[in-house]
Wavefront OBJ file of the C-alpha trace (Angstrom):
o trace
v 70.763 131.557 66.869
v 71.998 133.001 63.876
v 70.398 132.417 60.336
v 73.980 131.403 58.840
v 73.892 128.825 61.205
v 70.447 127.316 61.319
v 69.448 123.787 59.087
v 66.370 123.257 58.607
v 65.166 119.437 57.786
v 63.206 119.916 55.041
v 63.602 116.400 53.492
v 61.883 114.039 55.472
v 60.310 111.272 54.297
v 57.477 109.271 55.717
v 57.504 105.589 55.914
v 54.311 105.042 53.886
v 55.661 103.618 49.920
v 58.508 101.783 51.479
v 58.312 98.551 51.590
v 60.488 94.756 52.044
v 61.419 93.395 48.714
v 62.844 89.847 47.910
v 64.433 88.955 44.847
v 63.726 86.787 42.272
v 66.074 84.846 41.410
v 64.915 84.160 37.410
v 65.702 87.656 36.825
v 67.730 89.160 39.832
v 64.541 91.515 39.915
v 63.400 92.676 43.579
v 59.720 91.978 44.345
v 57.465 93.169 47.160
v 57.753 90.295 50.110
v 54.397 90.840 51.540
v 52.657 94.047 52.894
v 54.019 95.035 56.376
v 52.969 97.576 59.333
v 56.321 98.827 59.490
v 59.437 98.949 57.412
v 61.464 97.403 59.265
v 65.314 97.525 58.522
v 68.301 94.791 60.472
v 70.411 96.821 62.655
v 73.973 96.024 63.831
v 75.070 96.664 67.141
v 78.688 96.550 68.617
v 79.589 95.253 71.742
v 82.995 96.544 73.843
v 85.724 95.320 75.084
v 86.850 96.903 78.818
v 90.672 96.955 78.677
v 92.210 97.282 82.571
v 95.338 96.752 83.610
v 97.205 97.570 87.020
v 99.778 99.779 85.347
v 97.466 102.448 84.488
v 94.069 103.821 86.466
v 92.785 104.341 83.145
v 90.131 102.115 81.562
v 90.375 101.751 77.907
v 87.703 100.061 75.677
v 87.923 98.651 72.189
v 85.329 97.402 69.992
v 84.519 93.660 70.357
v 82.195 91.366 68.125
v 79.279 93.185 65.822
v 75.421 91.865 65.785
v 73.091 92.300 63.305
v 69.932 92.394 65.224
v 66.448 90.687 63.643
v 63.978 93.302 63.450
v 59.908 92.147 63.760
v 56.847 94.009 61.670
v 53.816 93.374 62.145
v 52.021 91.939 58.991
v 48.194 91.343 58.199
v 47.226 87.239 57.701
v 45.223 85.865 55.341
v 45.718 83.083 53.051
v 47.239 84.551 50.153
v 50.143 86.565 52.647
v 50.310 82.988 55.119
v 50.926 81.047 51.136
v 53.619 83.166 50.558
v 55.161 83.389 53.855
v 54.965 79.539 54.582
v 56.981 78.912 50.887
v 59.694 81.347 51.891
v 60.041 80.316 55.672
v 63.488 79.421 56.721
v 64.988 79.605 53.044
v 68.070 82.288 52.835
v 66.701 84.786 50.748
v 68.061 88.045 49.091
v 66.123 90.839 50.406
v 66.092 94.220 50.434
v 64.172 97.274 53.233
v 63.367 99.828 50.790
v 62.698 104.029 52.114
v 60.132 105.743 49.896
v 62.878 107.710 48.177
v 64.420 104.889 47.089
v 67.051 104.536 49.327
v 67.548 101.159 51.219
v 69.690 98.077 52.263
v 70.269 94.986 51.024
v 71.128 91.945 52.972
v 70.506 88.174 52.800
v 68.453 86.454 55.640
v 65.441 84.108 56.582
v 62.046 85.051 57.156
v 59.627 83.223 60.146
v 56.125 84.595 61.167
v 53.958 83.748 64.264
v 50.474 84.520 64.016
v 49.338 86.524 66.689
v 45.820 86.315 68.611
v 42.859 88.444 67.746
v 39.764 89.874 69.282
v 36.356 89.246 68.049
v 36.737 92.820 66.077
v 39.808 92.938 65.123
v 41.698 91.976 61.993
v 43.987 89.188 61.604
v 47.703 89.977 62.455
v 51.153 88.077 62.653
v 54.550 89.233 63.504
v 57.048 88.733 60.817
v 60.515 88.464 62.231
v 63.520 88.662 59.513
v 66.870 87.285 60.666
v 69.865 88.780 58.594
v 72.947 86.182 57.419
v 74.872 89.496 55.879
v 75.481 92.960 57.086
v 73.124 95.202 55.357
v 74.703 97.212 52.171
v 73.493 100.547 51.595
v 71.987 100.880 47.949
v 71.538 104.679 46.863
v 69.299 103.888 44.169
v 67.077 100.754 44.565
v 64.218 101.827 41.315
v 66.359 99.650 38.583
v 66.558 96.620 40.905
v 63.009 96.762 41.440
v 59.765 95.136 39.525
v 56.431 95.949 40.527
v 53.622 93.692 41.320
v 50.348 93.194 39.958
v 47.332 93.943 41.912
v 43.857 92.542 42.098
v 41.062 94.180 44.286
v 39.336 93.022 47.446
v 37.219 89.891 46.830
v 35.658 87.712 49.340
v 37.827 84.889 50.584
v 35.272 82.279 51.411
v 31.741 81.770 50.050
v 29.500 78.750 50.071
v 27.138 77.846 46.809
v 23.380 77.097 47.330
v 23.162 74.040 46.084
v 25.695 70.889 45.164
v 25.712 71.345 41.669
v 25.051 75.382 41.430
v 27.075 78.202 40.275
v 28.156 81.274 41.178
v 29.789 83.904 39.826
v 32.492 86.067 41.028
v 33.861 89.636 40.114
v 37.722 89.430 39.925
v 38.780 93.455 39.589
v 42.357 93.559 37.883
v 43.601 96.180 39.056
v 46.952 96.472 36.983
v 46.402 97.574 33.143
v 47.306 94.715 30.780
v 47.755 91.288 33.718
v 45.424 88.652 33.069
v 44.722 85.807 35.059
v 44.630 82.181 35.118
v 42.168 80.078 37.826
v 42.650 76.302 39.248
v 40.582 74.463 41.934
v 42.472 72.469 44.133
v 39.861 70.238 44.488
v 37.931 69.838 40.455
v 36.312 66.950 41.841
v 34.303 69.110 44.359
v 34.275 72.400 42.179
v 35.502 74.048 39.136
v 36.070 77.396 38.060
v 36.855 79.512 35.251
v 37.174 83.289 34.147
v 36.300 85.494 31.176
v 36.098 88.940 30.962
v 37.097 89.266 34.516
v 33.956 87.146 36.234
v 34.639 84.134 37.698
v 32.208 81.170 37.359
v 32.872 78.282 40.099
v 30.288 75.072 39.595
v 29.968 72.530 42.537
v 30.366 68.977 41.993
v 29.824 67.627 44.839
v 29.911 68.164 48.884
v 33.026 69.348 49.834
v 34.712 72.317 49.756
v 38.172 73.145 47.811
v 40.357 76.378 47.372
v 40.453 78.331 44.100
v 44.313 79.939 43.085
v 43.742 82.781 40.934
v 47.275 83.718 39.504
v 47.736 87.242 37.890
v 50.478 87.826 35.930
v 52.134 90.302 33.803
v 55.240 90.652 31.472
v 57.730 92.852 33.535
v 55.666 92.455 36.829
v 55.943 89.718 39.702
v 52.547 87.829 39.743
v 50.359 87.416 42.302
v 47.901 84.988 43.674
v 44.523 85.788 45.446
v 42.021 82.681 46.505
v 38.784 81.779 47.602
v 37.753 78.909 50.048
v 34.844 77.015 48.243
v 31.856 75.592 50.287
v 29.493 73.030 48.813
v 26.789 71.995 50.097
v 25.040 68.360 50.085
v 21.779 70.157 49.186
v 20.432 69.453 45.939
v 17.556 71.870 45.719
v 17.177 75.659 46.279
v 16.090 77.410 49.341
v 12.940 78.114 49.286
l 1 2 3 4 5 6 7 8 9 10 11 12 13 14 15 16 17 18 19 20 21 22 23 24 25 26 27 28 29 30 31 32 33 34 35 36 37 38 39 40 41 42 43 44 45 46 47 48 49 50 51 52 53 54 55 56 57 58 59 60 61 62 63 64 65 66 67 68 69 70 71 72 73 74 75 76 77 78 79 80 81 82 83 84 85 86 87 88 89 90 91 92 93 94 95 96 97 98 99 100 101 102 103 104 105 106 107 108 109 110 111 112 113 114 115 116 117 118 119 120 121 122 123 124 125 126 127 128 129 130 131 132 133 134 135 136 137 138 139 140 141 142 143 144 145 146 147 148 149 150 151 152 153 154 155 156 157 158 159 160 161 162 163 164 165 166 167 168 169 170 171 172 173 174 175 176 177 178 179 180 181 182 183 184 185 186 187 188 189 190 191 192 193 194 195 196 197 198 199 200 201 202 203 204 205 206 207 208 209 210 211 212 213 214 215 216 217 218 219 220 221 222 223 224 225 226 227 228 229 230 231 232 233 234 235 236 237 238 239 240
């Protein structure tokens, strides 16, 4: 083939820094939904019409009624994604599939997950299935209508205190310059917990065990909330 006629496709884009967004609706801002496998966008499909009649041997078609399919993505589960998937389950929200370059579709639609099983070494998984209520409108620029999140790093979701009444403390890294971050047991009867300079101290009470929200937030960013799953033990005294 001939130079003057060759195209080369030098614009691709992968999928990693996409990502499914869901507005808020204080500001009308888009925020990240949860993380996903795949970005997964609603596609709509056609169906036709056969048109035959005995006058003519030809067989004509015309379009008949258009489906918006419900894409699936696989998502990882742990409590903070499950939190924010169980709040949003079944409520019609405005969302938005988002291509690295900024490119993407909006559409409104419900959200449902299943949890899916998992082997001994494997990590957690669900399927996240999103069912549009709109055809999906192609938005050229998405950055304005977009607010990022803030980010903390990995901590451990469940640990157990030695003793009843003991303490331990926690390193919360925030990862976003400027957030801070507010704490609350569920359960301040069982165990409490506060944070300064980014260590969190959790006392037991007594046995039991209760969740701790930590809630990071941000002006200009959507917050976030990590947790950890409390133990405490009946024991009153140290290991030896």
């Amino acid at each position: 083939m001939s130079d003057v006629f060759k195209m080369p496709e030098k614009r691709a884009v992968r999928g990693a820094g996409g990502g499914i967004y869901a507005m808020d609706t204080a500001d009308g801002l888009y925020c990240v939904l949860a993380p996903t496998v795949k970005l997964i966008f609603p596609k709509k499909s056609t169906s036709e019409i056969e048109i035959k009649v005995v006058n003519d041997t030809d067989i004509s078609k015309i379009e008949g009624t258009t489906t918006v399919e419900a894409p699936e993505t696989e998502l990882y589960l742990h409590r903070d994604v499950i939190d924010i998937l169980e709040k949003k389950a079944g409520k019609l929200l405005h969302l938005m599939s988002v291509a690295p370059d900024f490119t993407g579709y909006k559409y409104e639609g419900t959200i449902s997950y299943t949890p899916n099983d998992v082997e001994t070494d494997g990590a957690f998984q669900g399927t996240l299935k999103i069912t549009a209520r709109s055809t999906p409108e192609y938005v050229r620029d998405c950055f304005p209508m977009l607010k990022p999140t803030v980010k903390f790093g990995a901590i451990e979701s469940n640990v157990e205190l030695e003793t009843m009444t003991g303490t331990m403390i926690v390193n919360i890294p925030l990862l976003t310059d400027g957030m801070t971050a507010t704490v609350k047991s569920t359960d301040e009867a069982t165990a409490t917990a506060t944070l300064s300079d980014d260590k969190l101290t959790i006392t037991g009470k007594k046995a039991g065990s209760c969740i701790i929200d930590i809630t990071g937030t941000k002006e200009g960013y959507a917050s976030w909330n990590t947790t950890i799953h409390v133990i405490v033990p009946k024991t009153t005294t140290p290991s030896a």
